[in-house]
Phi, psi and omega in degrees: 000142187186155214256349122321351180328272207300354187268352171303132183270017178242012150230143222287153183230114177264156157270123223306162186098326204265113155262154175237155186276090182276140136275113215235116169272150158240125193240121170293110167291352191270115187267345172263280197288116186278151185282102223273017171079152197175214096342115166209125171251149204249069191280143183248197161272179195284147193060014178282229146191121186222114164358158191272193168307164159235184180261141165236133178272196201265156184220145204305185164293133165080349192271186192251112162242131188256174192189126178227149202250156146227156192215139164278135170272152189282179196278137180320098173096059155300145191274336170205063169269152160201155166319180161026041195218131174260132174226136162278184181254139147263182151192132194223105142302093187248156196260178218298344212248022181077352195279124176294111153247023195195119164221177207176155183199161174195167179299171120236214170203138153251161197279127165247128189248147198240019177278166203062334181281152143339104178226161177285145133288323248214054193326141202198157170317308158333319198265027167260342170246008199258130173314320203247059144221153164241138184312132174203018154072024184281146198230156183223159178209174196247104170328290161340146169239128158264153184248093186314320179291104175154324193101010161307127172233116145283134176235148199212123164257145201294157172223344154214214141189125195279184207294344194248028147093005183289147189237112299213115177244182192287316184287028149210069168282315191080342159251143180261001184291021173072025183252031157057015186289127197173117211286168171200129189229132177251120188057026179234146192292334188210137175217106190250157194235108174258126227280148165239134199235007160067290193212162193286138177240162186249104201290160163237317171201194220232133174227174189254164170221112161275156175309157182265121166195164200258358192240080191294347164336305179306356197268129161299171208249319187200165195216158150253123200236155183211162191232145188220153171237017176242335238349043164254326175269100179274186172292142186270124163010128193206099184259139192257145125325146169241105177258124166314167148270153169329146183272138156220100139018104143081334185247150189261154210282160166229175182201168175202124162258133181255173191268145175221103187050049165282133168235117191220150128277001222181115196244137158214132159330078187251110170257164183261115184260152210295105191325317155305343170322098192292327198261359179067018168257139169222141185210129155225159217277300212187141161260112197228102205249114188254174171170165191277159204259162179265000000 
């Protein structure tokens, strides 16, 4: 899988739906002996439809035998086709007693268009490998004012900075990796963030990361979400709960509220933090804003 896939030219870009011709050589590489014959199949992934085995009779030293297969791509919204996605071919050669002596593989690619589909908005690394996002240069910023004298901190780690000097904060790293990159808000009971998505999109939902941290306190409790295509009037507020997922060990927690039917440019966050919190900390891992592709 790769967000580049489809653009190798040496490798084929089909269409869902599309049979194709594979082709399979067996070459007796044996300046003595012959190849006494066998089998050779041709494997996809599952709902792929690929031609049956065929038989190979024997083939002298040194010749060439060819065998062509034919295979279906599955049908247009197969759950699992995606863009920018490679799926392989095998071919497995067994010789007269049924014994595998042989294999080989190659690519393909299908062409998928994500417009109507479910996509990330909300760049990140994930959307360099993930099938279902489009780049969009979308950026957040921190509404919130803290108040220093009080001991109010927000801490945000830079986690990158792209070429054209944008500069990359944690809720859209996209890691999860236990490298603590994670928005922070200190001694404040609510703290927003506001998503800017460059032009209004028509969102379908929203998911949470909580920090990898051992203290699930830190996680917010509830967010308030409001919309704007200007980002100057927004939407009156609209507050959800954030129900976590099952705790696992070591790994941070998710959450998802979907949209019902919004078209925005402009989303902003006020979460709420959870009050038992002893250190008076709130923290979060990642932000992932979906909506449909163009």
């Amino acid at each position: 899988m790769g967000r580049f896939a489809a653009e190798n030219e040496k490798t084929p870009l089909l269409k869902s739906g599309q049979t194709f011709k594979v082709n399979v050589q067996i070459v007796n590489p044996s300046a003595e002996s012959v190849f006494a014959g066998g089998r050779v199949k041709v494997n996809a992934l599952k709902d792929w439809n690929v031609s049956q085995d065929q038989d190979v009779h024997e083939i002298a030293p040194g010749n060439v035998a060819t065998f062509s297969f034919d295979v279906t791509v599955p049908p247009e919204g197969h759950p699992e086709l995606y863009p920018n996605r490679i799926y392989p071919l095998t071919a497995d050669l067994f010789d007269v007693d049924g014994k595998r002596v042989s294999v080989t593989h190659t690519v393909v690619a299908v062409d998928i268009q994500k417009k109507g589909h479910e996509v990330l908005l909300t760049d990140n690394w994930v959307s360099a490998n993930m099938p279902w996002a489009e780049w969009t240069c979308a950026t957040y910023r921190h509404v919130s004012v803290p108040d220093a004298a009080n001991g109010q901190e927000i801490v945000d780690a830079l986690w990158t900075k792209l070429g054209d000097g944008t500069e990359v904060y944690a809720l859209q790293s996209g890691d999860r990796s236990g490298r603590r990159r994670a928005a922070t808000w200190k001694k404040m009971a609510e703290g927003v963030v506001e998503f800017d998505l460059k032009k209004p999109r028509h969102l379908t939902r929203i998911f949470f990361w909580e920090s990898r941290t051992n203290d699930r306190t830190e996680a917010p409790i509830a967010v308030k979400l409001s919309y704007s295509a200007d980002g100057e009037t927004f939407s009156e507020p609209e507050e959800c709960a954030i129900e976590w997922g099952a705790e696992v060990k070591d790994l941070s927690r998710q959450a998802e509220i979907r949209f019902p039917a919004k078209s925005a440019r402009y989303v902003r966050l006020a979460f709420t933090a959870n009050p038992v919190n002893k250190r008076k900390v709130m923290s979060l891992d990642e932000v992932w804003i979906m909506g449909l592709g163009e």
